[in-house]
BATOR-436734 format. One record per atom (N, C-alpha, C): x, y, z. Coordinates in steps of 0.001 Angstrom, whole numbers, plus 500000, padded with zeros to 6 digits. Atoms other than C-alpha are relative to their C-alpha. Layout:
REM residues N
XYZ;...
REM end
This chain:
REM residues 88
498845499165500293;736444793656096350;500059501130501024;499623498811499256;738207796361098367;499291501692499411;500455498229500626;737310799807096328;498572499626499374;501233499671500816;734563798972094079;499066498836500034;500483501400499608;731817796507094557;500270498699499345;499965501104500694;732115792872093118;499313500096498994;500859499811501387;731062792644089434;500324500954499358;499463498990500273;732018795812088879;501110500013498206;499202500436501236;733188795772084685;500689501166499787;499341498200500746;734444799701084411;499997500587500731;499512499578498657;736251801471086926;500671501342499518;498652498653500875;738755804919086685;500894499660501049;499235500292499036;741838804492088350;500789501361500720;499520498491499619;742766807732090274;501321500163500808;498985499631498914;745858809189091976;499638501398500547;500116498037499567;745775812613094322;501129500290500066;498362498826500442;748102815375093438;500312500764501746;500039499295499042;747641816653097384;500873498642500987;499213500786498587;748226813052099616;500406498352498751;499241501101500838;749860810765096524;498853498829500080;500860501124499886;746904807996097470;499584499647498473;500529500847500975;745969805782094499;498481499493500200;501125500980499931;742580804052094044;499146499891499034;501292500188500981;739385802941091959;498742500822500745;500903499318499725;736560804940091897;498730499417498833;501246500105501030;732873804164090001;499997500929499245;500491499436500841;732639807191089209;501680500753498611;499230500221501287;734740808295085510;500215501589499750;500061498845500666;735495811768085146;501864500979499974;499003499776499586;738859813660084603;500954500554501573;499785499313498377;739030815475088551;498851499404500793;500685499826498672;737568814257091781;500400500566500910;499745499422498620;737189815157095064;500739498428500852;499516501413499383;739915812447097030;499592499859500860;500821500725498900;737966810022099399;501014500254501652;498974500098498928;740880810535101848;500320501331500543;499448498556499918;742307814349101894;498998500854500163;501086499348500404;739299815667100447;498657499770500336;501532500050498962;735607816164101869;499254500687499578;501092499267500501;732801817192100430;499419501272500898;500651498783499121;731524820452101417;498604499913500558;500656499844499310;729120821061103911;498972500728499657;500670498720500784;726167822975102135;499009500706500626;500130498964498918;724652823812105325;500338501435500649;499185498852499481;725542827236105880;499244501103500494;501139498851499333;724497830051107848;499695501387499418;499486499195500823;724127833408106441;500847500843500358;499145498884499913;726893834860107838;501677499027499350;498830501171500311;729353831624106446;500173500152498383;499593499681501778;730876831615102988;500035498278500024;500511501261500508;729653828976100698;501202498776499781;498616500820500610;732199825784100701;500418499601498521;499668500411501751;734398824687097530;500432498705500515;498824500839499899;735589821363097038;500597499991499234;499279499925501162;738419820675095671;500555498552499590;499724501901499861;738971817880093400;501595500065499783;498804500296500668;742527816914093217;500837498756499361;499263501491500794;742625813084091943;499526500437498992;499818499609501492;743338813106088655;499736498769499626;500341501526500521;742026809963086532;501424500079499142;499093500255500172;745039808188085496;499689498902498350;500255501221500983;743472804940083455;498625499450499916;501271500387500067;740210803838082859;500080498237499826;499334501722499991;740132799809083389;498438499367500271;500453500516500251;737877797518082150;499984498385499911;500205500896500037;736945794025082729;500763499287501217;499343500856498455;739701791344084783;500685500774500330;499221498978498991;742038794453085270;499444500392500980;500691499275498821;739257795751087651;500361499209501160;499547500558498413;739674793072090012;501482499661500330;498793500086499586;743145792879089457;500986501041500963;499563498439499710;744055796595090226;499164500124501267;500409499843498741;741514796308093142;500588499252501317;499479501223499145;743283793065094609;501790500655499859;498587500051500172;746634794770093919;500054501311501502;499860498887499657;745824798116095534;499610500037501330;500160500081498839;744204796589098748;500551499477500573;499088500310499151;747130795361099590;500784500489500898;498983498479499061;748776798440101360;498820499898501460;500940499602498824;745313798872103436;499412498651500226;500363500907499141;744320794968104261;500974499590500032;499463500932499877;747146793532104252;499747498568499161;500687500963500652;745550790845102533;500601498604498791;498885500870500322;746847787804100479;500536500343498183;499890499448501595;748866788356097103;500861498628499241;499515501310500375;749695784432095993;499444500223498699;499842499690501438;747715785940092906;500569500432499078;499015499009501159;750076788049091398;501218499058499619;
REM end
């Protein structure tokens, strides 16, 4: 699968409120940080640097369990492989 590994039974399905992107994520919580827009902070810092924030702005949308996972993964990697959609 495109987003989440194969096998995969329980997924969250996220959108970002900053660059509209959709996707599956493992991990399940109401706010992330988006894989795309968003970047984990750097926690390297010197002491004259102010400490980074991230910010999460995908919002969990649906929580999806079982054949939706690979359906919603095979639907959603269609924008970014191109890839074939004779399943749907």
């Amino acid at each position: 699968m495109y987003y989440v590994p194969d096998g995969t039974a329980r997924c969250g399905f996220y959108e970002c409120d900053d660059c509209g992107t959709r996707f599956l994520d493992l991990k399940m919580a109401p706010k992330i940080v988006c894989p795309y827009c968003g970047e984990e902070p750097d926690m390297e810092v010197g002491p004259d640097e102010e400490t980074p924030k991230a910010t999460e702005s995908a919002k969990l949308i649906q929580i999806l369990e079982g054949v939706d996972v690979e359906k919603y993964d095979a639907l959603l990697s269609l924008a970014e492989t191109g890839g074939d959609y004779n399943w749907i």
